[in-house]
mmCIF file of the N, C-alpha and C atoms, coordinates in Angstrom:
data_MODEL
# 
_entry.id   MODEL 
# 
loop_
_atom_site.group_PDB 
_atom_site.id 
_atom_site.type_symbol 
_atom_site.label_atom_id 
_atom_site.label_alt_id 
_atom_site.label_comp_id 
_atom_site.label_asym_id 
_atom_site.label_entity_id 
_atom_site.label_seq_id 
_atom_site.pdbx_PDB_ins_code 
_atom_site.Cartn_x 
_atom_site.Cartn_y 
_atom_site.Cartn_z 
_atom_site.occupancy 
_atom_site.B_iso_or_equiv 
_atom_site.pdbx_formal_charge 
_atom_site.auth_seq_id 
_atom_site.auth_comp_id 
_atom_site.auth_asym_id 
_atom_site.auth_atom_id 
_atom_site.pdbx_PDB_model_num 
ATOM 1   N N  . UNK A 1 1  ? -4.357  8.133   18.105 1.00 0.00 ? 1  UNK A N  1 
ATOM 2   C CA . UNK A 1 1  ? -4.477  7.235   16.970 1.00 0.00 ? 1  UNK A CA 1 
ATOM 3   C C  . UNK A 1 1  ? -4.071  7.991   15.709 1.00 0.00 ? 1  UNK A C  1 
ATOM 4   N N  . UNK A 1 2  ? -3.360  7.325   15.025 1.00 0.00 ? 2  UNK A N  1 
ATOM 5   C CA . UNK A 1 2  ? -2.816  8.219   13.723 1.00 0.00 ? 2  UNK A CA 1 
ATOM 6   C C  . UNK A 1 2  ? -4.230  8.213   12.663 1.00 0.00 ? 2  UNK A C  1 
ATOM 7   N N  . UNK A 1 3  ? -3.892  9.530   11.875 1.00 0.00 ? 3  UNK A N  1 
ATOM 8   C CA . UNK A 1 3  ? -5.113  9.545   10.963 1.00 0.00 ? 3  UNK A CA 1 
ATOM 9   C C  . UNK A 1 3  ? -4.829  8.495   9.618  1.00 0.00 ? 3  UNK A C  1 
ATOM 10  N N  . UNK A 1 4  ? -5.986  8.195   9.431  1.00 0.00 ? 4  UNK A N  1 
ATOM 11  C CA . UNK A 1 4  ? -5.674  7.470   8.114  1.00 0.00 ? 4  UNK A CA 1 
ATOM 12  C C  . UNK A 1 4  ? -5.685  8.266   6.648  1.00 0.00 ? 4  UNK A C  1 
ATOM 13  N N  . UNK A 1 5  ? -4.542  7.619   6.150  1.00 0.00 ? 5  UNK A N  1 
ATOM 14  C CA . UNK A 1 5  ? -3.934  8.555   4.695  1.00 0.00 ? 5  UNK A CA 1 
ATOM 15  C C  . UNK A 1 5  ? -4.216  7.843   3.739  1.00 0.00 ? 5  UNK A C  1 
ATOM 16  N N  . UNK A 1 6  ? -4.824  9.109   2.793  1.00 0.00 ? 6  UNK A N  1 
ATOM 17  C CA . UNK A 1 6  ? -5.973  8.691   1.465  1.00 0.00 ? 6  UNK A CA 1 
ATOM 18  C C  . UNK A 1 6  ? -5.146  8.911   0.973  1.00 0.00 ? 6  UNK A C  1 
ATOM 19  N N  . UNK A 1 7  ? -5.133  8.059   -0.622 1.00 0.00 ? 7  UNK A N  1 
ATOM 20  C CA . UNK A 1 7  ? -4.027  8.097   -1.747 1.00 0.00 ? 7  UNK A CA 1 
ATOM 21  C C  . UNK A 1 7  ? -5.061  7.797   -2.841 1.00 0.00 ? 7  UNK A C  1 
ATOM 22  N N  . UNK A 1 8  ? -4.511  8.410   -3.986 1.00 0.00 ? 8  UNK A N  1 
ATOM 23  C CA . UNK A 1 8  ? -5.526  7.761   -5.019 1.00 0.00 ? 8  UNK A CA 1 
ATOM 24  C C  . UNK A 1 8  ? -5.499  6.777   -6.068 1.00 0.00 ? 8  UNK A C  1 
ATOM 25  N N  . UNK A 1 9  ? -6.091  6.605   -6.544 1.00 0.00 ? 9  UNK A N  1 
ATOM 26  C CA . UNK A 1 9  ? -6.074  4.985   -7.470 1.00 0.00 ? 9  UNK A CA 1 
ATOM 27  C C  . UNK A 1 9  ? -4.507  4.980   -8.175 1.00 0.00 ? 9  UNK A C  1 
ATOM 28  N N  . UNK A 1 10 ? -4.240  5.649   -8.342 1.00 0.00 ? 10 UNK A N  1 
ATOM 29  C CA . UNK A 1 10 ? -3.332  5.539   -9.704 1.00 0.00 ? 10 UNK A CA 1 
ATOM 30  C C  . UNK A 1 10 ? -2.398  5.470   -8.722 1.00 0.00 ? 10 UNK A C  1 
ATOM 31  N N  . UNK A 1 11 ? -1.793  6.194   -7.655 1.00 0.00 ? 11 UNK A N  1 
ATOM 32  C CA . UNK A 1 11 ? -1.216  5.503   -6.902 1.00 0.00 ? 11 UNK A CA 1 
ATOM 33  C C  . UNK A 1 11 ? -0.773  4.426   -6.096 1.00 0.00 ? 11 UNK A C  1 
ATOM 34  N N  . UNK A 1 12 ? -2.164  3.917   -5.641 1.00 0.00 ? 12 UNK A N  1 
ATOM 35  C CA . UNK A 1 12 ? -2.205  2.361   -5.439 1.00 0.00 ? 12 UNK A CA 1 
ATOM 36  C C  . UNK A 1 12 ? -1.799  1.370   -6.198 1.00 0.00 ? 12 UNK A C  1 
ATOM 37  N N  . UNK A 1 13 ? -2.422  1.440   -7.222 1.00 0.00 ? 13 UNK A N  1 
ATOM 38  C CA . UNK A 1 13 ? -1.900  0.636   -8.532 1.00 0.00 ? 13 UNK A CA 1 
ATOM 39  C C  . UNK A 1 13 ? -0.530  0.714   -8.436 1.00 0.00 ? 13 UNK A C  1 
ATOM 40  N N  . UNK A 1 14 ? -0.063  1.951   -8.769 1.00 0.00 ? 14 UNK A N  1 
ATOM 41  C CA . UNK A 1 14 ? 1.503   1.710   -8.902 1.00 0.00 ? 14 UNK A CA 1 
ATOM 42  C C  . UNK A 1 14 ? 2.169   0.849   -7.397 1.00 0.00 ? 14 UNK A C  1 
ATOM 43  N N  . UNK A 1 15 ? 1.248   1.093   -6.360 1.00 0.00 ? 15 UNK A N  1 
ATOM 44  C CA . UNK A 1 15 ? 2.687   0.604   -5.642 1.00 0.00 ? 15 UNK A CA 1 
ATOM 45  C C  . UNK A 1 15 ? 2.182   -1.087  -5.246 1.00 0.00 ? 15 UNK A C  1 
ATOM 46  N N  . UNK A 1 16 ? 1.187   -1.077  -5.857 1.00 0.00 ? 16 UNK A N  1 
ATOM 47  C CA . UNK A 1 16 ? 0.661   -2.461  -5.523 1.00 0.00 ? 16 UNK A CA 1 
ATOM 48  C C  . UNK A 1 16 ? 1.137   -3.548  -6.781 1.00 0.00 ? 16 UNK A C  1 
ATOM 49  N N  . UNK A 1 17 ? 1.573   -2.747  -8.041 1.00 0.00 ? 17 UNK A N  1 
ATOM 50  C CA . UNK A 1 17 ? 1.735   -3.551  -9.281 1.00 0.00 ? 17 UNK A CA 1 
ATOM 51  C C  . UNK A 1 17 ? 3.385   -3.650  -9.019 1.00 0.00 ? 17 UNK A C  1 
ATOM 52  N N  . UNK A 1 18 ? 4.255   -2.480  -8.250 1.00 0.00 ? 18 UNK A N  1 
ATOM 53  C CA . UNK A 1 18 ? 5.180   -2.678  -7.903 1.00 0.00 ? 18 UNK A CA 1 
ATOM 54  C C  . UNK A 1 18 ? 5.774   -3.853  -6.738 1.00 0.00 ? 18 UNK A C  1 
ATOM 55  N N  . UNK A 1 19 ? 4.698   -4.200  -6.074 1.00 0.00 ? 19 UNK A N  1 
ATOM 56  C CA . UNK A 1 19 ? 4.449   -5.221  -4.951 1.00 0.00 ? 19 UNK A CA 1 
ATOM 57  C C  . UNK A 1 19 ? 5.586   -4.340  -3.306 1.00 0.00 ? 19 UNK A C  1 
ATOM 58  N N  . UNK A 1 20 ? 5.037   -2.693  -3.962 1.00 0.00 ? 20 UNK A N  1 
ATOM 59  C CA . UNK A 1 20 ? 5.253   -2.341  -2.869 1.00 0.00 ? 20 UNK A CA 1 
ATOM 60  C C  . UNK A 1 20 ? 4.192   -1.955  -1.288 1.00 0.00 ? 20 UNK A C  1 
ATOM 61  N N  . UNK A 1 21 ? 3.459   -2.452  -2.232 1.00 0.00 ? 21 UNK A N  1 
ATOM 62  C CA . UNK A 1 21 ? 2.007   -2.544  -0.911 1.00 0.00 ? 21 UNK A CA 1 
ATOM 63  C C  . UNK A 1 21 ? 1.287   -3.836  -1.257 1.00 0.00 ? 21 UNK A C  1 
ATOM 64  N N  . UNK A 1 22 ? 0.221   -3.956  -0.470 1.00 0.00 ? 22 UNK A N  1 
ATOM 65  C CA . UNK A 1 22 ? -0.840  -5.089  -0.799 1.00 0.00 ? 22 UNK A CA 1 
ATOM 66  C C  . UNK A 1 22 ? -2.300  -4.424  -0.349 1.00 0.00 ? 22 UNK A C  1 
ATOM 67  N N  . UNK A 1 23 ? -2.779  -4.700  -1.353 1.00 0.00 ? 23 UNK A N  1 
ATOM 68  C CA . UNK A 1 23 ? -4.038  -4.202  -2.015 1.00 0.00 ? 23 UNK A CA 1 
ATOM 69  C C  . UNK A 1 23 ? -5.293  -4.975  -1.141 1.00 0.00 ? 23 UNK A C  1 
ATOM 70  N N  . UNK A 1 24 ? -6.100  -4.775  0.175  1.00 0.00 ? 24 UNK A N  1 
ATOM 71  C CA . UNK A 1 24 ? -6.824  -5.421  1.242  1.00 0.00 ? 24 UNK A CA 1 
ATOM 72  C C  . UNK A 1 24 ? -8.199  -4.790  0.699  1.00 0.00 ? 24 UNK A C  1 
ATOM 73  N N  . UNK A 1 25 ? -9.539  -6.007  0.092  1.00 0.00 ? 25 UNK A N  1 
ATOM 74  C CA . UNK A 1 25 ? -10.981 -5.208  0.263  1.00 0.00 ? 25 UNK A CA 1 
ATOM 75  C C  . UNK A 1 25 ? -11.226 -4.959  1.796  1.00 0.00 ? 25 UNK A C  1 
ATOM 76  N N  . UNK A 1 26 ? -11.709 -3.893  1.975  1.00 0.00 ? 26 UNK A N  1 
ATOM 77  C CA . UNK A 1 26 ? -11.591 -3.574  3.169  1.00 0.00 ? 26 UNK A CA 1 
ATOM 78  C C  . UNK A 1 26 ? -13.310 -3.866  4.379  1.00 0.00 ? 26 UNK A C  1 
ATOM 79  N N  . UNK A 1 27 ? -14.396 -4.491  2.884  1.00 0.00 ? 27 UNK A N  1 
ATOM 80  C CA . UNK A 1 27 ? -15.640 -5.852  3.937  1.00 0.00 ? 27 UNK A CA 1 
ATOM 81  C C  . UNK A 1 27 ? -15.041 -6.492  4.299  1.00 0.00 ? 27 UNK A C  1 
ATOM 82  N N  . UNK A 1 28 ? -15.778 -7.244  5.735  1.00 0.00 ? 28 UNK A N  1 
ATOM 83  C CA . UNK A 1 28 ? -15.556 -8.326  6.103  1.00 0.00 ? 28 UNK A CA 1 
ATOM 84  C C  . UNK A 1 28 ? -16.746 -8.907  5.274  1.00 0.00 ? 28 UNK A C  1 
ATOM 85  N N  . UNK A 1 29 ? -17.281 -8.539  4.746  1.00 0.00 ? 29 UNK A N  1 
ATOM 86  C CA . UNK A 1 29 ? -18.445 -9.541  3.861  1.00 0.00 ? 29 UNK A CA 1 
ATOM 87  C C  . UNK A 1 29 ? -17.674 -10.142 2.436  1.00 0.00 ? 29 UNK A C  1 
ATOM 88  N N  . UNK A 1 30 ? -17.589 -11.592 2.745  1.00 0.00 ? 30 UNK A N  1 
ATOM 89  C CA . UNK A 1 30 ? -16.667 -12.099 1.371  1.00 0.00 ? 30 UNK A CA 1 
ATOM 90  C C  . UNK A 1 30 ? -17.318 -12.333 0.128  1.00 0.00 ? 30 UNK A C  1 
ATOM 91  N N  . UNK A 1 31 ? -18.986 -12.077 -0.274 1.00 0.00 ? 31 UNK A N  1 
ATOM 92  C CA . UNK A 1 31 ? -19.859 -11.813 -1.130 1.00 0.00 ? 31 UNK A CA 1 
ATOM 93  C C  . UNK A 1 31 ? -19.729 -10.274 -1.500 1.00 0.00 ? 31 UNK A C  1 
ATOM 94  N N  . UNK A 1 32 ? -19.507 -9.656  -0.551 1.00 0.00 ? 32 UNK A N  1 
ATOM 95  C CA . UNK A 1 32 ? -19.123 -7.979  -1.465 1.00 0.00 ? 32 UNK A CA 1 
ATOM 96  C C  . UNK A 1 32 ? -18.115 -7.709  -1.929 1.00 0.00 ? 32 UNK A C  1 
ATOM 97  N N  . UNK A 1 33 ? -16.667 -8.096  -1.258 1.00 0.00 ? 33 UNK A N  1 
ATOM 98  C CA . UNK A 1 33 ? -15.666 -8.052  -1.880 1.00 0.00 ? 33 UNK A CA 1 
ATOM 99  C C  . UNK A 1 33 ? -15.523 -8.821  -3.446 1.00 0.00 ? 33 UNK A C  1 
ATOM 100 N N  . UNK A 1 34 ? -16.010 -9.885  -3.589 1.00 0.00 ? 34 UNK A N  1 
ATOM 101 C CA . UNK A 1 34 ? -16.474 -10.921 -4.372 1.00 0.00 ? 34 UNK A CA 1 
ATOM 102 C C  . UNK A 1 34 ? -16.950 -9.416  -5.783 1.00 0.00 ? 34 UNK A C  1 
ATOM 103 N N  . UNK A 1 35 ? -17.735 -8.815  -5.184 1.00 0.00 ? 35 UNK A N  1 
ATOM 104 C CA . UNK A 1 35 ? -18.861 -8.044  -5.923 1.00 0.00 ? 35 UNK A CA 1 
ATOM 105 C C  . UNK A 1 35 ? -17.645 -7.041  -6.759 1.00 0.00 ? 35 UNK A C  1 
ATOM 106 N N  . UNK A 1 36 ? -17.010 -6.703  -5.946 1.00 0.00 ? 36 UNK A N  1 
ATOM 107 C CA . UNK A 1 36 ? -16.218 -5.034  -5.623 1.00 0.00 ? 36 UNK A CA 1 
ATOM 108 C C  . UNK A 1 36 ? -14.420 -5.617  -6.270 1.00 0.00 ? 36 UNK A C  1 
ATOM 109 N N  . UNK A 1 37 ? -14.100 -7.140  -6.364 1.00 0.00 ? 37 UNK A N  1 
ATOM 110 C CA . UNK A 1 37 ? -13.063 -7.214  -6.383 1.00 0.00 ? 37 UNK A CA 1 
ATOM 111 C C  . UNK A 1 37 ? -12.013 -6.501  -7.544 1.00 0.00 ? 37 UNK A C  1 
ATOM 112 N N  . UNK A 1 38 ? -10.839 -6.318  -7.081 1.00 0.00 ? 38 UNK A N  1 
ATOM 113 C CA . UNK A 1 38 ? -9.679  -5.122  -7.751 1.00 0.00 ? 38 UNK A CA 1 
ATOM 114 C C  . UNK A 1 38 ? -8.792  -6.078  -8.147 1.00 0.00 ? 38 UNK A C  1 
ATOM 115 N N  . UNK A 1 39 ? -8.271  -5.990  -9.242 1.00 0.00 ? 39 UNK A N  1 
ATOM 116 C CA . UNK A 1 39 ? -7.234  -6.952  -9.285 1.00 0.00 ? 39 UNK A CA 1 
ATOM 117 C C  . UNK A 1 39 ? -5.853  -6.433  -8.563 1.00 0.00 ? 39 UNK A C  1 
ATOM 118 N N  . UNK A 1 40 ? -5.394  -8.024  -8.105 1.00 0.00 ? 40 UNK A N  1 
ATOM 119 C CA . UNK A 1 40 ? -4.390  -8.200  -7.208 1.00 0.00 ? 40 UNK A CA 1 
ATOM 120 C C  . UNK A 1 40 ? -4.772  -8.271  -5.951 1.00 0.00 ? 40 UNK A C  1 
ATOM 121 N N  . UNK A 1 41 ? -6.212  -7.803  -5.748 1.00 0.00 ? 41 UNK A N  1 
ATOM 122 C CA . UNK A 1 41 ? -6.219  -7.634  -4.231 1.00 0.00 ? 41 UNK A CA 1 
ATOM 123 C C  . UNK A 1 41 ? -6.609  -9.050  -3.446 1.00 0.00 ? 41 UNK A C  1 
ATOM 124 N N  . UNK A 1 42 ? -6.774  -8.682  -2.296 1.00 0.00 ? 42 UNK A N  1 
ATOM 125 C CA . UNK A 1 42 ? -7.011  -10.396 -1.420 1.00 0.00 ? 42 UNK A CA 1 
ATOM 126 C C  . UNK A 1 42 ? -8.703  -9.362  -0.740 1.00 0.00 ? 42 UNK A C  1 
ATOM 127 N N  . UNK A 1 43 ? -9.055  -10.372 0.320  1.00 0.00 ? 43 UNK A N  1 
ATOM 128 C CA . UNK A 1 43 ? -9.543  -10.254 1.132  1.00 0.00 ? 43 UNK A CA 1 
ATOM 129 C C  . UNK A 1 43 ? -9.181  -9.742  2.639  1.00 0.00 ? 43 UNK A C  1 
ATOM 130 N N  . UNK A 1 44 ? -10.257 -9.544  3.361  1.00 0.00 ? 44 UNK A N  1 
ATOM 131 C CA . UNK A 1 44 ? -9.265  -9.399  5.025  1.00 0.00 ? 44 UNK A CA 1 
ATOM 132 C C  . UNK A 1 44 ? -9.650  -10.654 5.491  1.00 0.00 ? 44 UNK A C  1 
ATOM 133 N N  . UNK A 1 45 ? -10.541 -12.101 5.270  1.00 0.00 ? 45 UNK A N  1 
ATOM 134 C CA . UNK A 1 45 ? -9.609  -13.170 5.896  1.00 0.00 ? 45 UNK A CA 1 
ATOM 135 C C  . UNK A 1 45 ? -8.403  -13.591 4.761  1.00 0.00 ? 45 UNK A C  1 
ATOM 136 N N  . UNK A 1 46 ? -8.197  -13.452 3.820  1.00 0.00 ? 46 UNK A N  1 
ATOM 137 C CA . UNK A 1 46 ? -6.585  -13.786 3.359  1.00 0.00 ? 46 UNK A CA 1 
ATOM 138 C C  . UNK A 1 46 ? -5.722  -12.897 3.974  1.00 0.00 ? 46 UNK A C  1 
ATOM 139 N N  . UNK A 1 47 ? -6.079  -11.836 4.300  1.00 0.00 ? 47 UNK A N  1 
ATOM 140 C CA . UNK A 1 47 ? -5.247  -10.984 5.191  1.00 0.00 ? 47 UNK A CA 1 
ATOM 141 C C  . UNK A 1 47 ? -5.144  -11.761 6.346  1.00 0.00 ? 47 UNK A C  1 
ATOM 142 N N  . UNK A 1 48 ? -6.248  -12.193 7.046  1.00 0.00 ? 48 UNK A N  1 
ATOM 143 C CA . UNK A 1 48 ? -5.751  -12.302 8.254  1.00 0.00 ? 48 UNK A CA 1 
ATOM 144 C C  . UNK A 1 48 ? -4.968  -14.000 8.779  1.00 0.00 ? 48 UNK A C  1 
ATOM 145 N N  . UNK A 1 49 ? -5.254  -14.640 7.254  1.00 0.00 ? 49 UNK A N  1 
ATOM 146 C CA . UNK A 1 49 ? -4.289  -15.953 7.139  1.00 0.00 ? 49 UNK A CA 1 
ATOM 147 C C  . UNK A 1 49 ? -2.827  -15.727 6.953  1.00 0.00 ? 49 UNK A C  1 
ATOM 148 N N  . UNK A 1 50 ? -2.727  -14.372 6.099  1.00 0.00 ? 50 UNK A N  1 
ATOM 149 C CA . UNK A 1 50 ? -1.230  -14.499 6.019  1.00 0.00 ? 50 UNK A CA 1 
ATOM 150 C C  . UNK A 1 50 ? -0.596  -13.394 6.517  1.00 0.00 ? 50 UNK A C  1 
ATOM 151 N N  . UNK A 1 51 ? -0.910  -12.553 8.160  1.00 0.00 ? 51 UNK A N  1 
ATOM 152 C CA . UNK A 1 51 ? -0.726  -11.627 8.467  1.00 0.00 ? 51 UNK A CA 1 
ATOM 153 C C  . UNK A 1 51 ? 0.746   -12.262 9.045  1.00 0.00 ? 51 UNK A C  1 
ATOM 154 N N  . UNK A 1 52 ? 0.847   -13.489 9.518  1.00 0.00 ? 52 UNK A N  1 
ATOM 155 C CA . UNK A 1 52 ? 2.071   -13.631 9.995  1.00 0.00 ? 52 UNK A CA 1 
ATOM 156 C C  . UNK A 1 52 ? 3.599   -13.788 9.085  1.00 0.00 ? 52 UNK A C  1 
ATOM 157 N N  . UNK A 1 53 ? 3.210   -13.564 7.533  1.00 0.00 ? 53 UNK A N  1 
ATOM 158 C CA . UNK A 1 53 ? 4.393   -14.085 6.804  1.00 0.00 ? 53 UNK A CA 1 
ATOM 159 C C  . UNK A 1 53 ? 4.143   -12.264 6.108  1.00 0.00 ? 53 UNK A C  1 
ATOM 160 N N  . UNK A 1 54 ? 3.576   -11.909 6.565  1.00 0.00 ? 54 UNK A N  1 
ATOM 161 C CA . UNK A 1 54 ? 3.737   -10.175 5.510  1.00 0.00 ? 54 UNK A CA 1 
ATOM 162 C C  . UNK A 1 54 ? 4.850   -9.054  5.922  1.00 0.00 ? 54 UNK A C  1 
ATOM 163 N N  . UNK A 1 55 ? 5.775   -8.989  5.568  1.00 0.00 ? 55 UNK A N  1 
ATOM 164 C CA . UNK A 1 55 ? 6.705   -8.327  6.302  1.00 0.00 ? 55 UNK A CA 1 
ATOM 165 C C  . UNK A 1 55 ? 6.528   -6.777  7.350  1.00 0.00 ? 55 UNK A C  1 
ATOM 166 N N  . UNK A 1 56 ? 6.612   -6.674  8.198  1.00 0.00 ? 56 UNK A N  1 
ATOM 167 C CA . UNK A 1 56 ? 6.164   -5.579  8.738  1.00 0.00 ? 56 UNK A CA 1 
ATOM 168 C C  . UNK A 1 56 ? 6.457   -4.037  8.593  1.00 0.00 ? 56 UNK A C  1 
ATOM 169 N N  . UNK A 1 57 ? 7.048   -4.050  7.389  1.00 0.00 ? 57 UNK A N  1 
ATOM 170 C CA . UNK A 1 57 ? 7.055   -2.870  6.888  1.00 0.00 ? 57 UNK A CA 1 
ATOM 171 C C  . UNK A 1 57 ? 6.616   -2.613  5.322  1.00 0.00 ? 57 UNK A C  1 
ATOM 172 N N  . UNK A 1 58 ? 5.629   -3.736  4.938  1.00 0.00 ? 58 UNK A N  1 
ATOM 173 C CA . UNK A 1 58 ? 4.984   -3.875  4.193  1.00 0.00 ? 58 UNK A CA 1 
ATOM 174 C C  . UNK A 1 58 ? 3.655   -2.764  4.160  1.00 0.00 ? 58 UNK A C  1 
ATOM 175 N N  . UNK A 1 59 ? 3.411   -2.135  3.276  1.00 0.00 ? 59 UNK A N  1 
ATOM 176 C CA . UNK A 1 59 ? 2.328   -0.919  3.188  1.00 0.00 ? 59 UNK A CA 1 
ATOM 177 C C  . UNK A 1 59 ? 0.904   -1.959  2.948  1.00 0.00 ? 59 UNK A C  1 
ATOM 178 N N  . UNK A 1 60 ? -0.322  -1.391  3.379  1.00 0.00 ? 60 UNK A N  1 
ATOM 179 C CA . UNK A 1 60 ? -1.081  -2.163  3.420  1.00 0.00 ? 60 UNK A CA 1 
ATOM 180 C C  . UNK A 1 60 ? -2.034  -1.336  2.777  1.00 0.00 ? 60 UNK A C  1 
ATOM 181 N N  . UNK A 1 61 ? -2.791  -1.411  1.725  1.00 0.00 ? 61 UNK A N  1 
ATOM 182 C CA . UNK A 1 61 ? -4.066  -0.402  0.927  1.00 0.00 ? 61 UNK A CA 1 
ATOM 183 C C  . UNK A 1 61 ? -4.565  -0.798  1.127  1.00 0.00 ? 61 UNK A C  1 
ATOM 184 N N  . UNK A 1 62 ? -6.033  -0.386  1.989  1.00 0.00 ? 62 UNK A N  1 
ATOM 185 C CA . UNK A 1 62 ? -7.814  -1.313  1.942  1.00 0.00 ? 62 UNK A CA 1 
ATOM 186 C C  . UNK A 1 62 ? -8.296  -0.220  1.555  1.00 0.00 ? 62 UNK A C  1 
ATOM 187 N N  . UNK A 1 63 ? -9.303  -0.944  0.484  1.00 0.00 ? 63 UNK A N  1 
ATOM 188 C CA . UNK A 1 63 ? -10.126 0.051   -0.624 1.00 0.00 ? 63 UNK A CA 1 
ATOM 189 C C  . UNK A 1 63 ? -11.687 -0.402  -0.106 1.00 0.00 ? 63 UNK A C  1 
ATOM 190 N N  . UNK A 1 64 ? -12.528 0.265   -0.387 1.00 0.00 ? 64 UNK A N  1 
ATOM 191 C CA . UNK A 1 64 ? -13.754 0.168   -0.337 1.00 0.00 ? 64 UNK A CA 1 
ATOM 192 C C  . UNK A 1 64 ? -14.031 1.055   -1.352 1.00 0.00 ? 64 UNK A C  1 
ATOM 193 N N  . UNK A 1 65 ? -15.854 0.614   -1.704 1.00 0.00 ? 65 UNK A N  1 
ATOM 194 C CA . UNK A 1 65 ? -16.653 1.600   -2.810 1.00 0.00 ? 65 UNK A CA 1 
ATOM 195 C C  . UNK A 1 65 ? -17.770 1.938   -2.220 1.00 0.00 ? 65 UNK A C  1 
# 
């Protein structure tokens, strides 16, 4: 399993304001994300509504706090 790669805010931002990634809260609780929300970001069920139109070489950021 590949490791997962930490990046930091200011990076995200950039590539998410660039709409070269998409910005995922990474609860499934939609009251915490609610709590925690980032601008631009979705949820993981909006993730998982529009997993079929996201291009697959689309970068994907899930943040948690």
């Amino acid at each position: 399993m590949e490791q997962v790669k930490r990046i930091d805010p200011a990076t995200a931002h950039q590539k998410t304001e660039s709409g070269e990634a998409l910005l995922v809260c990474a609860y499934d609780n939609d009251q915490k994300c609610r709590e925690l929300h980032l601008k631009g970001s979705i949820n993981l069920t909006e993730l998982q509504s529009k997993l079929a139109t996201i291009p697959k070489d689309k970068e994907i950021i899930f943040y948690c706090k």
